[in-house]
LODOKOL-247799 format. One record per residue (C-alpha): residue in one letter; x, y, z. Coordinates in steps of 0.02 Angstrom, whole numbers, padded with zeros to 5 digits, always signed. Example, Ala and Ser with C-alpha at 12.3 -4.5 7.8 and 13.67 -1.06 7.14 Angstrom:
<nodes>
A+00615-00225+00390;S+00684-00053+00357;
</nodes>
This chain:
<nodes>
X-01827-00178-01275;X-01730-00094-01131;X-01592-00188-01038;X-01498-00146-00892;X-01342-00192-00812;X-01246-00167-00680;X-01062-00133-00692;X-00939-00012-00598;X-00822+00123-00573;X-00668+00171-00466;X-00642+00326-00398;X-00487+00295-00295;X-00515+00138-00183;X-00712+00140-00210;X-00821+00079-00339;X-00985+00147-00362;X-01111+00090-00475;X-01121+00125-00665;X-01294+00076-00763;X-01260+00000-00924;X-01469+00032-01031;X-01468-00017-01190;X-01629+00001-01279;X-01647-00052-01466;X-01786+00032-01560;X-01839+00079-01725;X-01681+00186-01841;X-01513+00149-01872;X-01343+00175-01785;X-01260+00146-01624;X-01265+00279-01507;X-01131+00284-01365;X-01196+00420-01212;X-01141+00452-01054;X-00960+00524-01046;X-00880+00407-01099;X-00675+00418-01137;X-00601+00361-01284;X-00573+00174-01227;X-00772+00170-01181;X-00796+00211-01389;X-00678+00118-01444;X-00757-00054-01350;X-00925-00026-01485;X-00801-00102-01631;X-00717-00220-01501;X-00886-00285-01435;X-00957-00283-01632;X-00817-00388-01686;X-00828-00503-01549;X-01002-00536-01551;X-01008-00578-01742;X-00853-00686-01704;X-00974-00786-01606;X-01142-00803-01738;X-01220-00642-01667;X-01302-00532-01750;X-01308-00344-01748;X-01486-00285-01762;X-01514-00175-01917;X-01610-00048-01783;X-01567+00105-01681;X-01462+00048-01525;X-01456+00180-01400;X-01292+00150-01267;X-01323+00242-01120;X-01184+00249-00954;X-01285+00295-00810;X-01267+00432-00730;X-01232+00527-00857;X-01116+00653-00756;X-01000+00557-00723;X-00853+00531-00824;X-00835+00342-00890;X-00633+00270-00929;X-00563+00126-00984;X-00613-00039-01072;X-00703-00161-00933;X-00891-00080-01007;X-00853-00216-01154;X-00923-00365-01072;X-01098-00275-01002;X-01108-00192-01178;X-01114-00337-01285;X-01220-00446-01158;X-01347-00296-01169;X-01352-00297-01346;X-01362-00496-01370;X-01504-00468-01224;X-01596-00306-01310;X-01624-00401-01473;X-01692-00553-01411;X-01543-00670-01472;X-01521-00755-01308;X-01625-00756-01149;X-01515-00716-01001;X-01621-00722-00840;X-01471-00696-00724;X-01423-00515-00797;X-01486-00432-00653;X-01419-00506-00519;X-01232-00489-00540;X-01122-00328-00564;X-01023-00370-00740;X-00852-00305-00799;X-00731-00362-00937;X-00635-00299-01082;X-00667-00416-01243;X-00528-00466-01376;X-00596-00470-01546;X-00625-00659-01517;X-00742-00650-01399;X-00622-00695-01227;X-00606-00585-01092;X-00443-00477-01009;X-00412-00425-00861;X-00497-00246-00776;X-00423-00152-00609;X-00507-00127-00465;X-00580-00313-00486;X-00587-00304-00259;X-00663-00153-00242;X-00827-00179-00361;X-00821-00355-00294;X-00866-00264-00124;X-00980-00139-00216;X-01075-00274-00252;X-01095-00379-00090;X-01128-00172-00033;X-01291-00165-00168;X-01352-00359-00108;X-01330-00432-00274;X-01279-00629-00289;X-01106-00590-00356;X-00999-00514-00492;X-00944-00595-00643;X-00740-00540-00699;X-00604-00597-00810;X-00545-00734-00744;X-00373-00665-00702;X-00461-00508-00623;X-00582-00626-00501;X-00449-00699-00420;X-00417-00553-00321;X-00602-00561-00268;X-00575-00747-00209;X-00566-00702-00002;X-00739-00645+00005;X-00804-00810+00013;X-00997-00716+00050;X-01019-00685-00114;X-01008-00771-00297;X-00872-00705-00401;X-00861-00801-00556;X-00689-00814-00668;X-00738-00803-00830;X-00622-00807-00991;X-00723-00789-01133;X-00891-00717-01171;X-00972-00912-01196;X-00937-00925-01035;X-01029-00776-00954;X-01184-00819-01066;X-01176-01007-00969;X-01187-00900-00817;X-01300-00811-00839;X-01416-00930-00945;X-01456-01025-00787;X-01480-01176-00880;X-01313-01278-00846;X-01199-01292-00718;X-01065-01142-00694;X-01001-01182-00519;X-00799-01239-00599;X-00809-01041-00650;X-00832-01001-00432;X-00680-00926-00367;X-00742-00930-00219;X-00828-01029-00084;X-00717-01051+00078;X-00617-00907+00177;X-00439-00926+00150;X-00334-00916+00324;X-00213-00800+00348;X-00054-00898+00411;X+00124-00815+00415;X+00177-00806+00251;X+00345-00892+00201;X+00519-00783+00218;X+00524-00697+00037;X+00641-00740-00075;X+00814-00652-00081;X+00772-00567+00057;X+00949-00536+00188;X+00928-00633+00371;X+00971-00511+00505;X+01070-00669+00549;X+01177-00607+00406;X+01225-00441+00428;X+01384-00449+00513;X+01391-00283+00659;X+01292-00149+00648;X+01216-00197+00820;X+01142-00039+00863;X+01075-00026+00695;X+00985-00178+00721;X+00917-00129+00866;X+00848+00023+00818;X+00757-00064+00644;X+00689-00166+00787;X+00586-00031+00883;X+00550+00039+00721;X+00447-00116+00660;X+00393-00131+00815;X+00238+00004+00789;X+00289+00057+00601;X+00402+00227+00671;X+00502+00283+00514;X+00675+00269+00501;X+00834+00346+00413;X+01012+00267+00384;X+01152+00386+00361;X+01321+00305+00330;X+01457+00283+00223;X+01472+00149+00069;X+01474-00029+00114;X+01414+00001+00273;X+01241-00112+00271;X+01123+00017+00253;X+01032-00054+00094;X+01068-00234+00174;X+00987-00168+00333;X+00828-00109+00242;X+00788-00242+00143;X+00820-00363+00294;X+00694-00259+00384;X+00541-00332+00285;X+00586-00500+00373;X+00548-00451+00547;X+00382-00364+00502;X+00227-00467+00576;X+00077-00524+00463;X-00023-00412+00387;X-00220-00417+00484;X-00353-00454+00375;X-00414-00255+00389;X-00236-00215+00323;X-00227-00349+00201;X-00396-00287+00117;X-00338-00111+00111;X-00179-00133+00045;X-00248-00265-00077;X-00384-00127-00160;X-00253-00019-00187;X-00139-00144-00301;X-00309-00178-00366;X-00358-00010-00423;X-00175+00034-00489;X-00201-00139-00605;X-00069-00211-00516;X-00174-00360-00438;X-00183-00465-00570;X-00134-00660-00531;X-00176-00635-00364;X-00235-00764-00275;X-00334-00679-00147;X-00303-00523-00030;X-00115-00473-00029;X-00041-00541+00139;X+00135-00504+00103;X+00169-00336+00169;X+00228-00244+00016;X+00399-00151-00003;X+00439-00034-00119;X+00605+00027-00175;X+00591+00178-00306;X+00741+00228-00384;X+00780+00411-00305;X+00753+00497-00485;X+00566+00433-00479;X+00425+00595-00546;X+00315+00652-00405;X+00196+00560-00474;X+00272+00423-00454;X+00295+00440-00304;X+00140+00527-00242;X+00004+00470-00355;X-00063+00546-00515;X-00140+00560-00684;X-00219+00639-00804;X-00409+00735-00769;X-00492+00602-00668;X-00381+00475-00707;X-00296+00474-00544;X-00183+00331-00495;X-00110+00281-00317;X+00101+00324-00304;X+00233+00233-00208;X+00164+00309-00048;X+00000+00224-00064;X+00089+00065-00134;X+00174+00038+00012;X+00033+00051+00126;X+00041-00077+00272;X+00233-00117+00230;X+00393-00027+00200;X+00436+00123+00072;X+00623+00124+00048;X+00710+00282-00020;X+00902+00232-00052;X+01003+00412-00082;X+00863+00500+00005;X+00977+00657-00002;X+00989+00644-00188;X+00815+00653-00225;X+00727+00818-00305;X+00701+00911-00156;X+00523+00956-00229;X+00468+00759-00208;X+00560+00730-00053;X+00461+00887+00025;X+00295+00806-00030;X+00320+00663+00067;X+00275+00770+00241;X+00093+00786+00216;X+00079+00577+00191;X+00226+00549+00329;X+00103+00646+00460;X-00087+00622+00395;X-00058+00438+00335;X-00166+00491+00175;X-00144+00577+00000;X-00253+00701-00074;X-00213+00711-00250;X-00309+00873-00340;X-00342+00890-00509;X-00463+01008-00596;X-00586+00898-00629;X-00552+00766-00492;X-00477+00763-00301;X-00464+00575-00249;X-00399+00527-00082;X-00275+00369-00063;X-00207+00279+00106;X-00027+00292+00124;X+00001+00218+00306;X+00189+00150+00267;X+00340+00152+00356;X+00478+00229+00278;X+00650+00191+00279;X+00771+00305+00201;X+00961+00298+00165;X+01088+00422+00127;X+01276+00461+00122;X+01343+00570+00248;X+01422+00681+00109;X+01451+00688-00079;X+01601+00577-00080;X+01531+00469+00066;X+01656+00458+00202;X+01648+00585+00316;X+01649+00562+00496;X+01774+00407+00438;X+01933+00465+00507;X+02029+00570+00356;X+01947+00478+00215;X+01809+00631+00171;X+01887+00728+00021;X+01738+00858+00015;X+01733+01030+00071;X+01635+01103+00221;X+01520+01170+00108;X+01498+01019+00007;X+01454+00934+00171;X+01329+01065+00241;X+01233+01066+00064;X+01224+00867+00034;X+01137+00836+00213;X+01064+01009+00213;X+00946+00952+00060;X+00854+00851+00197;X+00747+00992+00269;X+00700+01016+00459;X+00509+00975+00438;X+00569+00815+00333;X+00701+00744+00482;X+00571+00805+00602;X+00449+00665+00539;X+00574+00527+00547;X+00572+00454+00714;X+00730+00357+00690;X+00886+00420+00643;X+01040+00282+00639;X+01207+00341+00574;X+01323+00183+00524;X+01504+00160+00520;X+01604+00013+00432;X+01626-00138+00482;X+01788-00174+00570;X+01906-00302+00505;X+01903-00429+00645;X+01721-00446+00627;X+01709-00453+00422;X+01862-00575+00439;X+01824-00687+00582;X+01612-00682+00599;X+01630-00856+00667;X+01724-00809+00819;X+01603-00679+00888;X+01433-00732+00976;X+01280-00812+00887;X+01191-00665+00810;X+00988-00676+00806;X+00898-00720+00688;X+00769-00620+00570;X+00632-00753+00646;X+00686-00722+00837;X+00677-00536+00830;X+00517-00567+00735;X+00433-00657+00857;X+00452-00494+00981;X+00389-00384+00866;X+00228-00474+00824;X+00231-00511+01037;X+00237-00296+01035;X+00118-00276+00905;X-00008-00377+00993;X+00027-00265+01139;X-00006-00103+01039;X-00156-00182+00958;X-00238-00225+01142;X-00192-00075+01211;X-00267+00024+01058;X-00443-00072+01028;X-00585+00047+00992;X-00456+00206+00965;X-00445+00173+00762;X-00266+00137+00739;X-00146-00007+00789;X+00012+00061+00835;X+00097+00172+00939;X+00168+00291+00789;X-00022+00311+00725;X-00057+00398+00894;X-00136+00581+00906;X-00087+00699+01036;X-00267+00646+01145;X-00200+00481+01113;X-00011+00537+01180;X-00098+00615+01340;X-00179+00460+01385;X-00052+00320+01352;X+00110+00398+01384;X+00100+00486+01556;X+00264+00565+01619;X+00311+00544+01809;X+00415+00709+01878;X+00568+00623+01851;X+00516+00610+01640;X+00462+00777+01644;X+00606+00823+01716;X+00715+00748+01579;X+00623+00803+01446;X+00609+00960+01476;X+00832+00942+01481;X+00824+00845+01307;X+00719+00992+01231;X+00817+01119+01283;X+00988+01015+01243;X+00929+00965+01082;X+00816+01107+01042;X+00697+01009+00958;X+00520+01058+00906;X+00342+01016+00962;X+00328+00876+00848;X+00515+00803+00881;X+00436+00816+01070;X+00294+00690+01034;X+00382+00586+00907;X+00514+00554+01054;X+00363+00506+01181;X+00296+00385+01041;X+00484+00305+01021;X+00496+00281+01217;X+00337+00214+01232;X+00381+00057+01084;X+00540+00051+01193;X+00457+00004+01335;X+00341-00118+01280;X+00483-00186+01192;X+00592-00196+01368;X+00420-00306+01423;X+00441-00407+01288;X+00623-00439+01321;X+00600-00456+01511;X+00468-00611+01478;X+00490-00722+01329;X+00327-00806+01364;X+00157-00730+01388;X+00080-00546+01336;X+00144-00450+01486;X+00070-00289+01540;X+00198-00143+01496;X+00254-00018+01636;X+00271+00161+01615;X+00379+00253+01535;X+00559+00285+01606;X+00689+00423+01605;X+00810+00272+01525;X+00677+00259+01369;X+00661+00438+01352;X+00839+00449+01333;X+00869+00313+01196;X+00726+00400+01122;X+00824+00556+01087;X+00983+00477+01057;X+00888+00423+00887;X+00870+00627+00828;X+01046+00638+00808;X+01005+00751+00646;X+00917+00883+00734;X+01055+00913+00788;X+01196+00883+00671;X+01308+01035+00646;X+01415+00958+00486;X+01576+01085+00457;
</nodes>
């Protein structure tokens, strides 16, 4: 008798359909076909074990196991659960009338209960995609699933449980994670995270983290110890507005797929930030793997939140050079011989450095390095690297008075006031940008530049000054034009507390602060 059912694989944020056929027929053995890696054999004694744990039988017959399609290479330990429901369904032990109409996935212990597979969100979508009823899951696994309240994605944590399912004869519907759309409120302040209330000075610090989360432009703190930049950063992910539901799905597929979504309650709608130490691999950072085992990086990670690199200039210049194809495409192509998989990595990043080896130069006579030290520590930070930052803050210490007597000085804002602008900016950028495929003012194209960021003579006029004064390049050019454009929408903002109001055009005064944010282009260190 010849069973099918239908399970899944990931190739990076995608799932595409995998046909489990078992057919048990006159011989002897278990045959496993397909291409399937070592963890798809191994599941024949795991799902063996499990099933006689449970009364099963194995049939004294030829069962033929057969992965469909049978080019495609088959990994990991979720074909378990579809494997030993095929074989209890092949041999007649139970009748299962529901096996065709859900996509199935699981790993199985040796008794019989179920652990958790990744990518539990993106075959949940496969199989609203194929028009099946729903997907049964590990329990654990489902819950990432439970948003899509248009389809039936039961938790299940043993095998007894599936085979209630999909028996159709009792009631299942405690096992339904799902059944009502969550909302998507403002999540709660995270926990440990710094108030910008907090951070005593480092005004125009603040104020340039501020256009930066305004449209997601990346940014880069270059100071001496002590001097807030970490604080800063980490501060920064509590003036960031909440995630969209598009952003919250994406982001959430990729924890999904890297096996990192387990416990989730639903779609991710904190936006994530990620803090790699600076020694972290390339493929760490970047994404990798093993033949067509690929898995997402830090880059793709971060997607829809912040990636912070503290002691940017100490990382191996090799990974900190493979950041410029994700800093300008917003994606990751990671090649293999056997495999090329493409992940999102749309993140802002936020990097922080010492000025020098020892720290303190440009603070008075405290530097003890030499001018060559100084020209080598910055200069591992190459041009096309600083040239795709579009924020570039350098920090000094704190003064005495102001670390001494905070109290005195006037009432700093708060992480939630400067919030509120930025989401009030946002929702500019995301009006302004409706049909054009991205959301903020960084994301924009040079088509895009040409139509939202017209220069009057008097702009042109200064720019063409800044690029000679500064000689920057084409891309510091348009990076400047998509920092003067946040910074007027942000001056809107500012100028009307209440309301959307409808941004003016951009001045010579914004094109100005723009480039007073490239400071590294043209730092001349001795």
């Amino acid at each position: 008798m010849l069973i099918n059912i239908i399970s899944a694989r990931c190739i990076g944020i995608e799932a595409i359909p995998v046909t489990v056929e078992i057919d048990i027929n006159g011989g002897i053995g278990i045959h496993l076909v397909g291409l399937a890696d070592v963890a798809v054999k191994e599941s024949l004694l795991r799902t063996v074990t499990a099933l006689q744990s449970l009364g099963f039988h194995i049939p004294g017959k030829k069962i033929v196991i057969n992965l469909a399609p049978a080019d495609l290479h088959k990994k990991g330990s979720g074909y378990d659960l579809p494997i030993a429901l095929g074989i209890i369904a092949a041999s007649g032990q139970v009748e299962l009338p529901g096996l065709g109409k859900y996509l199935i996935m699981g790993e199985l212990g040796l008794d019989a209960t179920l652990r958790p597979v990744p990518g539990a969100l993106p075959m949940a979508e496969l199989a609203r995609q194929m028009g099946l009823e729903g997907c049964i899951l590990p329990e654990t696994s489902a819950w990432e699933a439970a948003d899509l309240s248009d389809l039936r994605v039961y938790g299940a944590r043993n095998l007894t449980e599936v085979l209630g399912i999909l028996g159709e004869r009792e009631d299942c519907s405690r096992l339904l994670v799902t059944g009502k759309r969550l909302t998507f409120p403002v999540p709660p302040v995270r926990s440990g995270v710094m108030d910008f209330s907090e951070i005593i000075g480092q005004e125009s610090a603040k104020r340039g983290l501020e256009i930066a989360a305004c449209a997601g432009h990346n940014a880069i703190l270059v100071g001496p110890p002590g001097a807030g930049k970490s604080s800063l950063a980490k501060a920064l992910s509590g003036i960031l507005p909440p995630m969209s539901l598009e952003e919250s799905l994406l982001t959430s597929k990729i924890f999904s797929v890297a096996g990192k979504g387990g416990g989730q309650c639903g779609l991710i709608r904190e936006r994530p930030f990620r803090a790699p130490h600076y020694s972290a691999s390339m493929a760490a950072i970047i994404g990798g793997g093993n033949g067509d085992n690929i898995l997402p990086g830090e880059v793709s990670l971060a997607t829809g939140g912040v990636l912070f690199l503290d002691e940017f200039a100490q990382m191996p210049k090799s990974v900190a050079e493979a950041l410029r194809g994700p800093l300008e495409d917003r994606k990751v192509t990671i090649s293999r011989l056997r495999a090329k998989i493409e992940y999102p990595a749309s993140f802002m990043l936020v990097a922080a450095s010492n000025p020098c080896p020892c720290g303190y130069w440009g603070e008075g006579d405290r530097c003890s390095c030499t001018p060559t030290q100084r020209q080598t520590y910055l200069g591992r930070l190459s041009g096309p690297i600083l040239d795709r930052i579009d924020i570039q803050l350098w920090l000094h210490p704190v003064d005495a008075r102001s670390l001494v007597g905070p109290e005195k000085g006037p009432r700093r804002e708060t992480s939630a006031q400067i919030a509120r602008r930025v989401a009030r900016v946002r929702e500019i950028q995301r009006r302004r940008f409706a049909g054009e495929g991205i959301v903020t003012n960084a994301e924009m194209s040079n088509r895009q530049l040409a139509r939202f960021c017209p220069l009057s003579d008097a702009c042109k006029e200064s720019m063409e000054k800044i690029i000679s004064n500064m000689g920057l390049s084409a891309r510091a050019y348009t990076r400047i034009l998509k920092v003067a454009r946040t910074i007027a929408d942000l001056e809107a903002v500012s100028a009307q507390p209440e309301g959307l109001p409808e941004p003016g055009p951009i001045e010579p005064r914004h094109l100005y602060e723009a480039a007073g944010y490239r400071f590294l282009d043209r730092q001349n260190i001795p």
